[in-house]
KOLLO-161459 format. One record per residue (C-alpha): x, y, z; residue in three letters. Coordinates in steps of 0.25 Angstrom, whole numbers, plus 5000, padded with zeros to 4 digits. Example, Ala and Ser with C-alpha at 12.3 -4.5 7.8 and 13.67 -1.06 7.14 Angstrom:
% residues 2
r c1: 5049 | c2: 4982 | c3: 5031 | aa: ALA
r c1: 5055 | c2: 4996 | c3: 5029 | aa: SER
This chain:
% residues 116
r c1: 5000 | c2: 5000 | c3: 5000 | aa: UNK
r c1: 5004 | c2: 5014 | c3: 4996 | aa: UNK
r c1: 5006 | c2: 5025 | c3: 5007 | aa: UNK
r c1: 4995 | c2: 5032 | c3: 5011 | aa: UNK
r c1: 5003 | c2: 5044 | c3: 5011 | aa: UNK
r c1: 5002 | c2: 5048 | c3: 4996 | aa: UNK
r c1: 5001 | c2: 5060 | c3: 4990 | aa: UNK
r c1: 4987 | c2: 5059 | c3: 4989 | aa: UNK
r c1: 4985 | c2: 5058 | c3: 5004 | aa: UNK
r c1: 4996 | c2: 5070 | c3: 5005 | aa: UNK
r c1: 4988 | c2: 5080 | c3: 4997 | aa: UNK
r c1: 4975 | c2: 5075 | c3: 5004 | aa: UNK
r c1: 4979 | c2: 5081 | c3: 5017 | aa: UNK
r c1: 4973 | c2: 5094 | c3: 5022 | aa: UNK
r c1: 4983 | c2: 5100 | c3: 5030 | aa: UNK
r c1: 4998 | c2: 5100 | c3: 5029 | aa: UNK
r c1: 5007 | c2: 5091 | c3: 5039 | aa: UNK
r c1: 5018 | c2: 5094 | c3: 5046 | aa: UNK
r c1: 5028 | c2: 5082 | c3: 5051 | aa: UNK
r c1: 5029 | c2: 5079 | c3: 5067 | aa: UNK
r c1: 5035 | c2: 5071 | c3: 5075 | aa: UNK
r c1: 5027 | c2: 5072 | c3: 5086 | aa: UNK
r c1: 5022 | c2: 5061 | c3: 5098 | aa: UNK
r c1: 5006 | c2: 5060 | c3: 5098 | aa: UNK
r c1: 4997 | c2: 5054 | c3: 5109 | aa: UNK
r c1: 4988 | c2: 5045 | c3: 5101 | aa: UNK
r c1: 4977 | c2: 5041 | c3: 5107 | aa: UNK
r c1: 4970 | c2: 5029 | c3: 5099 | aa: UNK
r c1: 4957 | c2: 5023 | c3: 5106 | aa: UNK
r c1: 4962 | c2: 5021 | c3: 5121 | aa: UNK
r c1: 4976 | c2: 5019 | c3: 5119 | aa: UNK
r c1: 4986 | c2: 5030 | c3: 5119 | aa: UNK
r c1: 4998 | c2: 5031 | c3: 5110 | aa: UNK
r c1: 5011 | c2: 5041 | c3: 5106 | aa: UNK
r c1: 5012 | c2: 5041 | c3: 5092 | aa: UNK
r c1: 5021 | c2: 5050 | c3: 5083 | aa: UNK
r c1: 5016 | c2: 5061 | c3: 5075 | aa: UNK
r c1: 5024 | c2: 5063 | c3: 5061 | aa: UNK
r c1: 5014 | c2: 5073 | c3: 5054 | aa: UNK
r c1: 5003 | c2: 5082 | c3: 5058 | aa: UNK
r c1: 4993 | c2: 5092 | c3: 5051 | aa: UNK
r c1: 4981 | c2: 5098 | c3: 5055 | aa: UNK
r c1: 4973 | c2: 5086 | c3: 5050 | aa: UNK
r c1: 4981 | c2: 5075 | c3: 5056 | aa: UNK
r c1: 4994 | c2: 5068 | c3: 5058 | aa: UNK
r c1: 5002 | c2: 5057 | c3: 5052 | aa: UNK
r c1: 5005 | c2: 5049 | c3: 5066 | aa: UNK
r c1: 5016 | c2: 5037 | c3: 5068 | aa: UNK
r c1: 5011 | c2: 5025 | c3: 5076 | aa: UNK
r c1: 5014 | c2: 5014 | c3: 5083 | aa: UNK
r c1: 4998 | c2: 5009 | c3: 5084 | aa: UNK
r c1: 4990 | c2: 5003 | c3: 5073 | aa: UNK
r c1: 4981 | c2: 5014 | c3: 5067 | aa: UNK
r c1: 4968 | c2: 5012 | c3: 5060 | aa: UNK
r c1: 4962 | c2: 5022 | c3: 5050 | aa: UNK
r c1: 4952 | c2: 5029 | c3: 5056 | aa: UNK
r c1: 4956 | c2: 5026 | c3: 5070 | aa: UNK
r c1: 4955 | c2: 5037 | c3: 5080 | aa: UNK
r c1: 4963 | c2: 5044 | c3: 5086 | aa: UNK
r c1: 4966 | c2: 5056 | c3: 5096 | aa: UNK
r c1: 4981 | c2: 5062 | c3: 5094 | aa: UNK
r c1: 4989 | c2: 5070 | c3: 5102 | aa: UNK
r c1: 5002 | c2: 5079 | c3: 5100 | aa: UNK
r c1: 5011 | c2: 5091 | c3: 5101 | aa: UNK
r c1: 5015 | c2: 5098 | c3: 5089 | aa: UNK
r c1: 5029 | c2: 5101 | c3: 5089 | aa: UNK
r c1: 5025 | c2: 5116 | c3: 5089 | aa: UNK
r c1: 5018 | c2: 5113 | c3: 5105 | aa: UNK
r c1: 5003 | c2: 5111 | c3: 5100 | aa: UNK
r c1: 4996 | c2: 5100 | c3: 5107 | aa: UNK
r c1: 4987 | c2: 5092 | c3: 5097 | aa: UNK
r c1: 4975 | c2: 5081 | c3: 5100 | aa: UNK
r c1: 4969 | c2: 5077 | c3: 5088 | aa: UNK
r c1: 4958 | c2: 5065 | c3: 5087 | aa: UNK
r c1: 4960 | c2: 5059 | c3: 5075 | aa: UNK
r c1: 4959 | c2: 5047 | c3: 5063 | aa: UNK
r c1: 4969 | c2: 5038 | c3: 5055 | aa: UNK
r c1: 4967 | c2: 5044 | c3: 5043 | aa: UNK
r c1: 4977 | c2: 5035 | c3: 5036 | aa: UNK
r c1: 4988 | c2: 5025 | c3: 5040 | aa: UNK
r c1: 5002 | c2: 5024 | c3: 5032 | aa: UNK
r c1: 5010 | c2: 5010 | c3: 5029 | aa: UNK
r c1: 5013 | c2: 5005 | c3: 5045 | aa: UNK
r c1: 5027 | c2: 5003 | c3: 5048 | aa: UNK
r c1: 5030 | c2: 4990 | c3: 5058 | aa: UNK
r c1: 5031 | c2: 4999 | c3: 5070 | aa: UNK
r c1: 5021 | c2: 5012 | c3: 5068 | aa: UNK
r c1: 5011 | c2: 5017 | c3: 5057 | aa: UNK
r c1: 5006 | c2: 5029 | c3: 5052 | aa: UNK
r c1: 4994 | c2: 5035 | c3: 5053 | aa: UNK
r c1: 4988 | c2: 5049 | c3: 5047 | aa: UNK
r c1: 4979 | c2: 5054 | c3: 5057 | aa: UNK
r c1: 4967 | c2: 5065 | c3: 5054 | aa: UNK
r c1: 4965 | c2: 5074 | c3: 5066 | aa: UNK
r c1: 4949 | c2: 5072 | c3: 5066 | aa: UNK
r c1: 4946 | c2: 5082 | c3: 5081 | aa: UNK
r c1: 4957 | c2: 5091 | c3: 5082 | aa: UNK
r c1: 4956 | c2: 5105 | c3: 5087 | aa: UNK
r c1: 4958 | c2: 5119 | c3: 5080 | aa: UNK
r c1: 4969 | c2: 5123 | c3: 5088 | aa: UNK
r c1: 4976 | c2: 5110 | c3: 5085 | aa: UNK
r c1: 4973 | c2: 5112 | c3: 5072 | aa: UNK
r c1: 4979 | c2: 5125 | c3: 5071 | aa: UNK
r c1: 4991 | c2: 5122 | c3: 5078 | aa: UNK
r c1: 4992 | c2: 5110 | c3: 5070 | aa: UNK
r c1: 4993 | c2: 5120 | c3: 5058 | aa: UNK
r c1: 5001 | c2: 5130 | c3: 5064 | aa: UNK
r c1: 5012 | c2: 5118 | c3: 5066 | aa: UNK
r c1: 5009 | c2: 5112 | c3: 5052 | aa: UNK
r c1: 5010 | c2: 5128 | c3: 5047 | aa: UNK
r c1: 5023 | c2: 5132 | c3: 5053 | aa: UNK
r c1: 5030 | c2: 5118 | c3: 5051 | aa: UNK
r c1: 5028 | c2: 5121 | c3: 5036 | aa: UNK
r c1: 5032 | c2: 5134 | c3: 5037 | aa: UNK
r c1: 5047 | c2: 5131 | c3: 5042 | aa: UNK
r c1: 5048 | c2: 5122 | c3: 5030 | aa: UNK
């Protein structure tokens, strides 16, 4: 199977990503988890896990930009890319987010670009 990650998937997407490393508290169900964030935009995030994932499995998801804005995001598996042995990928949409989290979500997306 091809990766899911083709151009056609990249000029679907809303808002523009910026790359992260950053730690995020998953909570899927009733278990609790850290995963690591490697993408982020005002609509989701590309997440790193160690956990089986399921399209359209729910989750809540919580982080710190590296600018100090705290996000808590529920969200959905939108789509999952080719599983490595140890860890697997899944693009999240932010499905409840709130407007300040949106906004500082774009003013970290913003600037990031901006210093390119």
């Amino acid at each position: 199977m091809a990766s899911m990650k083709s151009s056609h998937n990249i000029q679907r997407r809303r808002f523009p990503r910026q790359r992260i490393e950053a730690q995020v508290g998953v909570l899927k169900q009733s278990s609790f988890m850290i995963e690591k964030a490697l993408e982020v935009s005002e609509g989701g995030m590309l997440l790193q896990s160690s956990q089986k994932m399921e399209i359209g499995q729910q989750l809540e998801v919580r982080f710190f930009l590296p600018n100090g804005a705290f996000v808590c995001a529920q969200s959905e598996v939108a789509y999952l890319l080719k599983p490595e042995p140890h860890y697997a990928f899944a693009g999240l949409r932010f499905t409840e987010v709130s407007h300040e989290v949106q906004v500082s979500i774009r003013c970290f997306v913003q600037k990031s670009h901006s210093e390119i």
